[in-house]
C-alpha positions in Angstrom: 0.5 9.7 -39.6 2.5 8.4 -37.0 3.1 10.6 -33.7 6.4 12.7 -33.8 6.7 11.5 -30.4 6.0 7.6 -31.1 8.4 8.0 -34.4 11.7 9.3 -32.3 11.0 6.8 -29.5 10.7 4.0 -32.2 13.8 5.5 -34.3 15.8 5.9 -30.8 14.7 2.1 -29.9 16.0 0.6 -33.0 19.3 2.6 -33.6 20.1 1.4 -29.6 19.0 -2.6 -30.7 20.7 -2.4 -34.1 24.4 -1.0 -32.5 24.3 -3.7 -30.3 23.4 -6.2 -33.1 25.8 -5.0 -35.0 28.1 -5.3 -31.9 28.8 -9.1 -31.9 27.0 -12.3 -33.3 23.6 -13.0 -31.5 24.4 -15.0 -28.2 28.1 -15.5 -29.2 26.7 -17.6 -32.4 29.1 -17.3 -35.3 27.9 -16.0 -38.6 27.8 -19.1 -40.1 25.4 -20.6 -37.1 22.8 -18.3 -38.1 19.6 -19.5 -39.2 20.2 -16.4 -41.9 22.0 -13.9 -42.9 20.8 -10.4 -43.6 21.6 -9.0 -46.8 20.6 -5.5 -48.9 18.9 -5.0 -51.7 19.5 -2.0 -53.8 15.8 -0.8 -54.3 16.0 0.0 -50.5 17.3 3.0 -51.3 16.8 3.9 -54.7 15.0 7.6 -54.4 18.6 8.0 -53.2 20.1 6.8 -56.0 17.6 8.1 -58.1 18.2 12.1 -57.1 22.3 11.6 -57.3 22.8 11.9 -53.6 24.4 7.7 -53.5 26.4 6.7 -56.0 26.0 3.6 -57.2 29.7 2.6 -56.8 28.8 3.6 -53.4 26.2 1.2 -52.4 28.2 -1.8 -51.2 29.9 0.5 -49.2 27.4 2.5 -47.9 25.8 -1.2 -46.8 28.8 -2.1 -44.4 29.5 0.9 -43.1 25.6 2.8 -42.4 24.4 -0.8 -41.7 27.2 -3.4 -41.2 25.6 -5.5 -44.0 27.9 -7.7 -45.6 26.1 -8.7 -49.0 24.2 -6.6 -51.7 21.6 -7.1 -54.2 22.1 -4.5 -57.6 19.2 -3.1 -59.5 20.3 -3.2 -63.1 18.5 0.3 -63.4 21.0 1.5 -61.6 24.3 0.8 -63.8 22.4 0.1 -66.8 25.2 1.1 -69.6 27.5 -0.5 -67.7 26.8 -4.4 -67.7 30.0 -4.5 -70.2 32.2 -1.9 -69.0 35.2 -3.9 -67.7 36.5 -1.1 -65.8 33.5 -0.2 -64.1 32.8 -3.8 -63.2 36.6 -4.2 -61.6 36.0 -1.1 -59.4 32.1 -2.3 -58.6 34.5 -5.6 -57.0 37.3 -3.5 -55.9 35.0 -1.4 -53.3 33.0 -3.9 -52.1 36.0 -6.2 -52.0 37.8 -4.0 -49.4 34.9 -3.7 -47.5 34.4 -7.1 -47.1 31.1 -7.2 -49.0 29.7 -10.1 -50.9 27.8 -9.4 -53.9 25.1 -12.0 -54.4 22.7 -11.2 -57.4 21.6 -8.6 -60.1 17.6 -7.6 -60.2 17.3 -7.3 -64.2 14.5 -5.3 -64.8 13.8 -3.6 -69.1 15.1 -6.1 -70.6 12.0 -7.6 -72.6 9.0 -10.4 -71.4 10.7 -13.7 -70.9 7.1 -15.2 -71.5 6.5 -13.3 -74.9 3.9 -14.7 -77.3 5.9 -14.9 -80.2 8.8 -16.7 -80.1 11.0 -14.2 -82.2 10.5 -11.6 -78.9 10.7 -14.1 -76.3 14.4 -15.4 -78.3 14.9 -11.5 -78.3 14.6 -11.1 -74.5 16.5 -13.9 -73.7 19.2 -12.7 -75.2 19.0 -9.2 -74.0 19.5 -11.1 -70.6 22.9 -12.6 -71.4 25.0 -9.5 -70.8 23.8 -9.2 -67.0 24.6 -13.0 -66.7 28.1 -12.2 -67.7 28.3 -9.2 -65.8 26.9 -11.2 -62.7 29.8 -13.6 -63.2 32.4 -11.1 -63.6 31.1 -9.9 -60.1 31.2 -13.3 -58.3 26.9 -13.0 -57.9 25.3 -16.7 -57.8 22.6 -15.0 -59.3 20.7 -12.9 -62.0 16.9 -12.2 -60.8 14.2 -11.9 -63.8 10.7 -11.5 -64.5 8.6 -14.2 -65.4 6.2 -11.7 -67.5 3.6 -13.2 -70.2 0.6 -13.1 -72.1 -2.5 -15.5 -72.9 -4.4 -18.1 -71.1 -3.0 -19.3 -67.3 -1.9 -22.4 -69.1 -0.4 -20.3 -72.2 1.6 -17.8 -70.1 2.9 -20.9 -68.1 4.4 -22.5 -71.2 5.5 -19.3 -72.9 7.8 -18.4 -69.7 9.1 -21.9 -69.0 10.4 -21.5 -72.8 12.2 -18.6 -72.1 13.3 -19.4 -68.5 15.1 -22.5 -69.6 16.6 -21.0 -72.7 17.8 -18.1 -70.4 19.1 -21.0 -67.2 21.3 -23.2 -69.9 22.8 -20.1 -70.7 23.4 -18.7 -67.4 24.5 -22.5 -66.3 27.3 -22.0 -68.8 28.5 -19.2 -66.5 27.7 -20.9 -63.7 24.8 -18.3 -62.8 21.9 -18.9 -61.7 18.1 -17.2 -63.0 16.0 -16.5 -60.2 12.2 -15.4 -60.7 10.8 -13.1 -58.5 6.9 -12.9 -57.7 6.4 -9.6 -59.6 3.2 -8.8 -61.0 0.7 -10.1 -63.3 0.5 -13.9 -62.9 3.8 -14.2 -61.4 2.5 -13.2 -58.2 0.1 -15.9 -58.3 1.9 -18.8 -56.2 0.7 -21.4 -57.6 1.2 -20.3 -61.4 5.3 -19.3 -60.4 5.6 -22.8 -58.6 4.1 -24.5 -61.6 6.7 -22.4 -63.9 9.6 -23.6 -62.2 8.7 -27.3 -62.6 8.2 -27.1 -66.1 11.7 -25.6 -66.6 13.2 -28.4 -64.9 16.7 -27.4 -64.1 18.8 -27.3 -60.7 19.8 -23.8 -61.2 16.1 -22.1 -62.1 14.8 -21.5 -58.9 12.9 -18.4 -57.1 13.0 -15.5 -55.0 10.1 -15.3 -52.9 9.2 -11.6 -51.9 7.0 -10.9 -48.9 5.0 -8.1 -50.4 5.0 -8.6 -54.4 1.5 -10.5 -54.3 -0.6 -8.2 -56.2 -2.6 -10.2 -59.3 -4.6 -7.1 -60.5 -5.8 -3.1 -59.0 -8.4 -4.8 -56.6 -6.8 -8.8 -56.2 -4.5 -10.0 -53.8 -3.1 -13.6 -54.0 -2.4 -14.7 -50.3 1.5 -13.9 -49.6 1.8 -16.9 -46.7 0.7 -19.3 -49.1 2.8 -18.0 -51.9 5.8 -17.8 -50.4 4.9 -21.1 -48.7 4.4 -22.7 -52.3 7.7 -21.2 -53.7 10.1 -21.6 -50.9 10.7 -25.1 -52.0 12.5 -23.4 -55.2 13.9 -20.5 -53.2 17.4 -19.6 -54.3 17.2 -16.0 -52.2 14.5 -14.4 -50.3 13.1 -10.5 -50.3 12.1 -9.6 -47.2 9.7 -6.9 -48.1 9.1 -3.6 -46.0 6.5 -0.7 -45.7 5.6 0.1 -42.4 5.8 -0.1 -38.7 4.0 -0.1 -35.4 5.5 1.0 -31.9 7.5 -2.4 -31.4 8.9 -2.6 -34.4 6.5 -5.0 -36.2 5.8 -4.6 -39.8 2.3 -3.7 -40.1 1.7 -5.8 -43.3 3.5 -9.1 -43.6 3.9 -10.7 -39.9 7.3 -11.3 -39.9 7.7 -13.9 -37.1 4.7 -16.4 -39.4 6.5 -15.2 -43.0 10.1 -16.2 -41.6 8.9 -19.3 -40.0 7.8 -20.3 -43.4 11.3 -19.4 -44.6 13.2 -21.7 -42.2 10.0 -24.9 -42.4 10.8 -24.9 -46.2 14.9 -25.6 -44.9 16.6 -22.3 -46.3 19.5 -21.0 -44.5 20.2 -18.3 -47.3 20.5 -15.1 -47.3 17.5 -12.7 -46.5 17.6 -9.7 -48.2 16.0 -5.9 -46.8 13.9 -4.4 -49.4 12.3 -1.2 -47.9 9.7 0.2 -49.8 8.0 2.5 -47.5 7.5 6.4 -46.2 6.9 6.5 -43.2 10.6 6.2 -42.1 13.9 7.7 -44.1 15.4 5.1 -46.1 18.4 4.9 -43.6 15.8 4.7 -41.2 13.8 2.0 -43.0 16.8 -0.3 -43.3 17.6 -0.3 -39.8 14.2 -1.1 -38.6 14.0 -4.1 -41.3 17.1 -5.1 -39.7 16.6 -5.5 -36.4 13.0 -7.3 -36.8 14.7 -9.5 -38.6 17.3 -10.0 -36.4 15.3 -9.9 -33.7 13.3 -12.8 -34.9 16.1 -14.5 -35.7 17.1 -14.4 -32.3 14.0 -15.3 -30.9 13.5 -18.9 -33.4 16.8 -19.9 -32.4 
């Protein structure tokens, strides 16, 4: 348990940094002079979302004007009966339009293993996919994010989700939408496997999204996050800058942030670099600002 005195000298810390931040480009660098840009994924504040207190419709909103965050990542959890509401859709663009937000990518979670055994599910879940690629279209996203979930041998699961990934790109390359895996359990989170994956699809716009944290092979196994997101950076279409908890200065106390993001920028991504606050330690308000600024902060400092 942090001290109450250490957590309001912290919180007081970083909501002085981040106005400033927010106040003009980082030593009079333009936006597009950035090494990154800082974008929000939705999971940041899903207990929110969850107990009805934030709208969805409210998110992208809620991102430029709590955070002055210009560009969103949706959970498909969170507008699931909605991928082909027109309507809905339009007024998802019209709010985050007149705010000035981009909206970059759907997370597409439920919608069946892309790496199913038998080929009748696997065809199944590719096509359960197709309505978020639309919808992801229809809301100017480059990309859908998926799972790259299996069963079998290493070299079984490999195949299996290179089948359905590919099947799942050509259709999303149609719409000119990418399909980005995530590192996300099971072998997925195994570098080297999800690198491997990706190679065997073989297709410009199947690439990754390389999360900090999501490096968890079984209950008691870790796979070493440096090194996977070192191995799938080379394939990185968006990255998920993964948060928990921090110490006195502002560091996260589980990925170091200055080694993870200096992997980012080695591997040549100038993307965007999306908050994904996971922790309890701080609010979820809170939590987003303090991702924020360490990010920023290290941005400022590797420049």
């Amino acid at each position: 348990m942090v001290p109450a005195e250490s957590r309001r000298s912290f919180l007081a810390a970083t909501a002085k940094l981040a106005t400033s931040a927010l106040a003009a480009p980082a030593f009079g660098r333009t936006a597009t002079e950035l090494l990154f840009r800082i974008s929000l994924a939705q999971w940041s504040l899903h207990r929110a979302l969850s107990a009805k207190k934030l709208d969805h419709l409210d998110f992208a909103v809620k991102a430029k004007q709590d955070f002055g965050i210009e560009a969103v990542e949706y959970v498909n959890s969170f507008f699931r009966d909605k991928a082909t509401d027109h309507d809905y859709l339009t007024e998802m663009n019209r709010r985050a339009g007149d705010h000035g937000v981009a909206q970059l990518l759907i997370m597409i979670d439920g919608e069946g293993a892309l790496g199913a055994a038998s080929f009748r599910d696997r065809f199944k879940a590719v096509e359960n996919h197709y309505r978020w690629v639309a919808a992801a279209r229809e809301l100017g996203c480059h990309s859908v994010r998926v799972n790259a979930a299996s069963e079998g041998s290493y070299e079984d699961q490999a195949a299996r989700a290179a089948d359905g990934l590919r099947a799942l790109t050509e259709f999303g390359e149609e719409h000119e939408i990418s399909v980005i895996v995530e590192n996300h359990g099971g072998l997925s989170s195994n570098g080297e496997w999800l690198a491997s994956v990706i190679r065997k699809v073989d297709h410009p716009r199947c690439g990754t999204l390389p999360d900090f944290g999501n490096f968890r092979l079984s209950r008691d196994e870790w796979y070493d996050r440096y090194k996977g997101v070192r191995e799938l950076m080379p394939f990185a279409k968006a990255v998920s800058a993964k948060s928990h908890e921090f110490d006195d200065q502002g560091n996260e106390k589980r990925t170091d942030y200055r080694r993870m993001m200096k992997i980012v920028l080695d591997a040549g991504y100038r993307g965007w670099v999306g908050i994904e606050y996971e922790g309890s330690q701080l609010s979820e308000d809170d939590g987003i600002r303090a991702t924020k600024q360490l990010l920023v902060t290290i941005r400022d400092e590797l420049a």
